[in-house]
N, C-alpha and C positions, 0 to 999 in steps of 0.2 A: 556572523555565525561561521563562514568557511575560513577563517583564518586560521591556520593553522599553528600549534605548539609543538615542537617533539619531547614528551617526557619520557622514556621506555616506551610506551607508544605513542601514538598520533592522538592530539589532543585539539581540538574547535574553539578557538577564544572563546566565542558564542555560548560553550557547554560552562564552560568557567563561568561567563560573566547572569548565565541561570542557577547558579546556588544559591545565592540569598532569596531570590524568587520561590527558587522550590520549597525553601524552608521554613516561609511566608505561607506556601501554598498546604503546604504539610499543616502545620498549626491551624489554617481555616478550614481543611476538608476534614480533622480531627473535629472539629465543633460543629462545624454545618452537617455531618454524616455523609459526607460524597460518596456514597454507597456503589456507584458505577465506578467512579477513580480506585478506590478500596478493594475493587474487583480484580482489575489489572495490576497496583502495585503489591498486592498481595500473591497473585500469582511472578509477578518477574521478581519480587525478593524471594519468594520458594525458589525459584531459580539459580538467582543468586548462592540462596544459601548451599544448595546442590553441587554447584560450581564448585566452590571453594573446600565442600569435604571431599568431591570427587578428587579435585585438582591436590588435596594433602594425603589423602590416601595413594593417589599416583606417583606422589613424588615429580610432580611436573616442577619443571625450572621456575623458579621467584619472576622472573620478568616476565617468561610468558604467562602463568598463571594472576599476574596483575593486570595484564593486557586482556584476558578474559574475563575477567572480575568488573575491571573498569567499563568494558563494552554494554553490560548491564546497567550496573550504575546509573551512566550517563542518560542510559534508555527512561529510570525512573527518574532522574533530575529534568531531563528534558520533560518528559510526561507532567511532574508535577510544577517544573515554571509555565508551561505551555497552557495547562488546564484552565489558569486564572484569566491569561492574557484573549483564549479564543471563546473563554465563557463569555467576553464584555462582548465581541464580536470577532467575528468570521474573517470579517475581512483583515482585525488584526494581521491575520498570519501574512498577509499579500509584502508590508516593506521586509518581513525575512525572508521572502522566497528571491524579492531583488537583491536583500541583503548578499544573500546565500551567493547568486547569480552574480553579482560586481564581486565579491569574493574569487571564483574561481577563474573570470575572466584576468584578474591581475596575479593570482597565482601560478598557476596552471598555464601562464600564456606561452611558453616552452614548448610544451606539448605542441601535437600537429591538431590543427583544428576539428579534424572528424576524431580525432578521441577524448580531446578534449569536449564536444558536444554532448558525444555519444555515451562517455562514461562519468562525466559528471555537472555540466552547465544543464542538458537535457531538460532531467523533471523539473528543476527550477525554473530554466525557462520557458518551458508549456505554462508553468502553473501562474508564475507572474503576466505573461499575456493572456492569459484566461481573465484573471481577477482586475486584469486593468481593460478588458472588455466588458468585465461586466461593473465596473467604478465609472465609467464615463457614459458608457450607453444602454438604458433602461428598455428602450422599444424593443432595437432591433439587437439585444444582446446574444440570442439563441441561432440566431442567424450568422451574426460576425462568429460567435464561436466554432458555429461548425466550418466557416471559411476557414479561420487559423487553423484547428485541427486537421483539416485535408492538407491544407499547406504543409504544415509540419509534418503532415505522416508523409509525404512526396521528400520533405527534408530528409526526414529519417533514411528513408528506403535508398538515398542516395549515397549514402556514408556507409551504407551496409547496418541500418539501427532496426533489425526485423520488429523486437519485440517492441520496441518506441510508435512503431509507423501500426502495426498491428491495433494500439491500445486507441490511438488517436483518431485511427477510421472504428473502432469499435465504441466510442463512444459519440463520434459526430452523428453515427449510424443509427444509434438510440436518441441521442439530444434530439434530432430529425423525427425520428418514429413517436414520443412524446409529446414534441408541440403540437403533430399532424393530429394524432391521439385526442389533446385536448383540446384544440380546435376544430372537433368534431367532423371530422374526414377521415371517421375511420372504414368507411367504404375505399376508401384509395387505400388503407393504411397497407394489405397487403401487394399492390400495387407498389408504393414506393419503397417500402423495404424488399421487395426481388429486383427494384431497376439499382439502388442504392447499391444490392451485394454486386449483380451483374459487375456495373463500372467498378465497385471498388476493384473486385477481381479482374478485372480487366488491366485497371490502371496498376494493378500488383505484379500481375504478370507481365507485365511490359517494361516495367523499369526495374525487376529483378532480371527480365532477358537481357536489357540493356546494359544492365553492369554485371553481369553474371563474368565475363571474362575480366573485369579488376577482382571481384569480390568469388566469385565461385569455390577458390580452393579454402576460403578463409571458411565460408559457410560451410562446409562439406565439416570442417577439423572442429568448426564450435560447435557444429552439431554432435560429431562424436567425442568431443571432449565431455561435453556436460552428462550424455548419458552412461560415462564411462565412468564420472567422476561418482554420480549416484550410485551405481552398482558400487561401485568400491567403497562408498558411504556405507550404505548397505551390508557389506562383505563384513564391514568393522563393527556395524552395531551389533552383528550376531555372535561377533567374538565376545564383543564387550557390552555385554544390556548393561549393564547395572550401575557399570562405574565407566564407561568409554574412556578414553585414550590420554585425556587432560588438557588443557585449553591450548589451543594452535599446535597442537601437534605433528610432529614430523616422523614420516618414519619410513625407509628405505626399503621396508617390506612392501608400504601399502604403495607406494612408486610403484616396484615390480610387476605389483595386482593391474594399479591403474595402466601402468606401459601394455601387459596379456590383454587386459581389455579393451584397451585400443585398438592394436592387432589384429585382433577377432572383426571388431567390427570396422577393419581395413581400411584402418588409415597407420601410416607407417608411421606419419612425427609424430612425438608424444611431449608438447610442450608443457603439462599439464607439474606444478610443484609436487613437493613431498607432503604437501597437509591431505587430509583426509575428508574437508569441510561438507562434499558432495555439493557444491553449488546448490543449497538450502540452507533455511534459516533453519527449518524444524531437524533434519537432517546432522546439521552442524549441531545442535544441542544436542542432541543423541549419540552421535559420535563422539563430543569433550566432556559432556558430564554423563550418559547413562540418557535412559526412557526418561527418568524422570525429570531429569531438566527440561526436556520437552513440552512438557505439559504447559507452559505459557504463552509458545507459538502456537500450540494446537489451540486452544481458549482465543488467542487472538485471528488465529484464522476464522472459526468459528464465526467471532464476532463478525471480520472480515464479509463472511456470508452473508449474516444478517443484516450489515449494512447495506450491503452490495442489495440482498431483496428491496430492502425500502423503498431504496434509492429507486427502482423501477414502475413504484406505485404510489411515491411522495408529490404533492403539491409542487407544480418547477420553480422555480425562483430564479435571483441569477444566476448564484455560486453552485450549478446543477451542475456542470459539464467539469466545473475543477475537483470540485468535492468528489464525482466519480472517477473523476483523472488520478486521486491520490488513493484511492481506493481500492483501485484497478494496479495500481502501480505496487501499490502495499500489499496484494494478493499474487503476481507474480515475480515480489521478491521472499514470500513469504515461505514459498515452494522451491522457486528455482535461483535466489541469489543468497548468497550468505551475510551475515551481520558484520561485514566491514566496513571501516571508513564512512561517511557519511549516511549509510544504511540507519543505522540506530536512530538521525534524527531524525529520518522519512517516518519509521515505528512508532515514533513519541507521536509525532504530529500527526499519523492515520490514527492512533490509538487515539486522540484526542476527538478526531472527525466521527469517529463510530462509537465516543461518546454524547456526544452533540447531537447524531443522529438517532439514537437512542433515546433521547431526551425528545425532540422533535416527534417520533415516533409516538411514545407515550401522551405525549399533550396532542398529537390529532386522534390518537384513539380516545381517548378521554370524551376529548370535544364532539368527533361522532357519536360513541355510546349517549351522551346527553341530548342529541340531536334526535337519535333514536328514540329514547325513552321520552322524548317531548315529543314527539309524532305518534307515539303508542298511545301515549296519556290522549293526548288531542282525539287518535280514532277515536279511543275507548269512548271519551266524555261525549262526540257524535253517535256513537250507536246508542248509547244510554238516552240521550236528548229524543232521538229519535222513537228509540220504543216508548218513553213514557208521553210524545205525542198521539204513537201509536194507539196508546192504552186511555188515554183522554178523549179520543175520538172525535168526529165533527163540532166544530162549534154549535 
């Protein structure tokens, strides 16, 4: 899947080698009525099609304007070969994430190792040691989880990965709060989620002091780049609701904006490019096509929500702590990262999970409403039983 093409843009063997799939997939969810699949590729082709009049109406350059076209695309090829492969099983997705993972490791081994982690082996590899925790070990799978999770958020925190180390103690933190939950200790439960935040906060603040002198001036500028980049996001949608700016747009005004906003909020380098993207997904569609390209990310955020609730009151199983890893991941690149580069196929595949869980959802409410209604029926036919003993009186 991480293998790389360059055709005018950056192209994933992996995406290529899911078009026959999706087109398989297309023809079965056209007959079976995949009414949730139907949901989303109907919203990201209105996007599409958005794109494309936006990006003719602008007069945006043929290459980039295909580069923004295609980032779509891929989003529904991948969605719809994805759909078949993780209806059969969940775990399917586990050899792409190693796929994905030996991929960047023999690509990308160039790179310096904390960026190479950090910006793209990362979620792959949380998500592959998640699924091969819970592939081998059935007992104590909720347990190992949240050891590699702590681990890895101390990985993260060491390379300067806030938002990676953040996600990983925020879901060790619930997996924990859960099993306690349903193991019926939930007199302790507020007990160990104040000792759980204590340390985590503890263990945060200590090895952000710790590396604060390698990392300190880098956090200081990623902090104000990002919220500099949104305002300037921002600044553009207001110029441009309707038709925004055309797909990877450049433009030497919104530099100037982005450098004034730096400024302001006192930081003097302004490493930040000439695109306008605002480090978001919903953001960046609002900015190349208009409001109304947005409307897919918003719908998928949405969902994003609704998954995210389930997930908090669903039955645990084992795929609990990766399933919310991708979830979690897919909520804050939905807000704060843009649809670059390997982004899209994190989209397809959360899009796919928060259909699954969707589905899940529906069949335990199903199966309690029936549960219910058999325990109603049951009183009801006891009180009945009863009063007409009542009404017979002593033998």
């Amino acid at each position: 899947m991480a293998t790389e093409i360059q055709f005018v843009g950056l192209v994933f063997a992996g995406e290529i080698a899911l078009i026959p799939a999706a087109l398989m997939s297309f023809a079965y969810s056209v007959r079976e009525r995949d009414g949730e699949l139907w949901k989303f590729v109907g919203f990201y082709s209105f996007t599409l099609f958005v794109y494309i009049a936006a990006d003719t109406i602008n007069g945006t350059v043929i290459t980039d304007a295909l580069r923004g076209w295609a980032r779509l695309c891929f989003v529904l090829v991948i969605l719809l070969g994805m759909r078949p492969i993780l209806s059969q099983s969940r775990f399917n997705l586990f050899p792409i994430c190693a796929g994905m993972l030996a991929g960047y490791l023999a690509l990308k081994h160039d790179l310096k190792s904390a960026e190479l982690w950090k910006f793209y082996a990362a979620p792959v590899a949380i998500a592959s040691g998640l699924y091969l925790i819970a592939w081998m070990s059935k007992r104590f799978v909720f347990l190992l989880s949240c050891v590699f999770l702590l681990i890895a958020a101390i990985s993260f925190m060491l390379i300067d990965a806030r938002a990676g180390a953040a996600f990983c103690l925020m879901i060790a933190g619930i997996t924990a709060a859960r099993v306690a939950a349903v193991r019926r200790v939930r007199r302790l439960l507020p007990v160990l989620l104040a000792t759980g935040v204590v340390l985590a906060g503890l263990l945060t603040f200590f090895i952000l002091n710790q590396t604060n002198d390698a990392y300190g001036q880098r956090r200081s500028g990623s902090n104000v780049a990002r919220i500099a980049a949104m305002i300037t996001a921002a600044e553009t949608i207001a110029q441009h609701p309707l038709l925004g700016v055309g797909s990877w747009s450049s433009s030497a005004e919104a530099a100037d904006r982005h450098r004034q906003i730096t400024e302001e909020l006192g930081q003097a380098y302004d490493a930040e490019a000439t695109n306008q993207a605002g480090h978001s997904q919903i953001l960046q569609a609002f900015t190349e096509a208009g409001i109304l390209a947005g409307l897919a990310f918003i719908y998928y955020l949405w969902r994003l929500l609704r998954a995210l609730r389930w997930m908090l009151r669903k039955p645990m199983d084992r795929l609990y702590a990766v399933e919310f890893y991708f979830l979690i991941n897919g909520l804050w690149a939905c807000l704060f990262s843009g649809l670059n580069g390997p982004q899209r196929i994190y989209v397809a595949i959360t899009i796919c999970l928060c259909i699954l869980l969707t589905e899940e959802e529906k069949v335990y409410n199903r199966e309690l409403a029936r549960r219910r209604n058999a325990y109603r029926e049951m009183l009801i036919a006891g009180i009945r039983q009863g009063r007409r003993l009542a009404e017979a009186g002593p033998a």
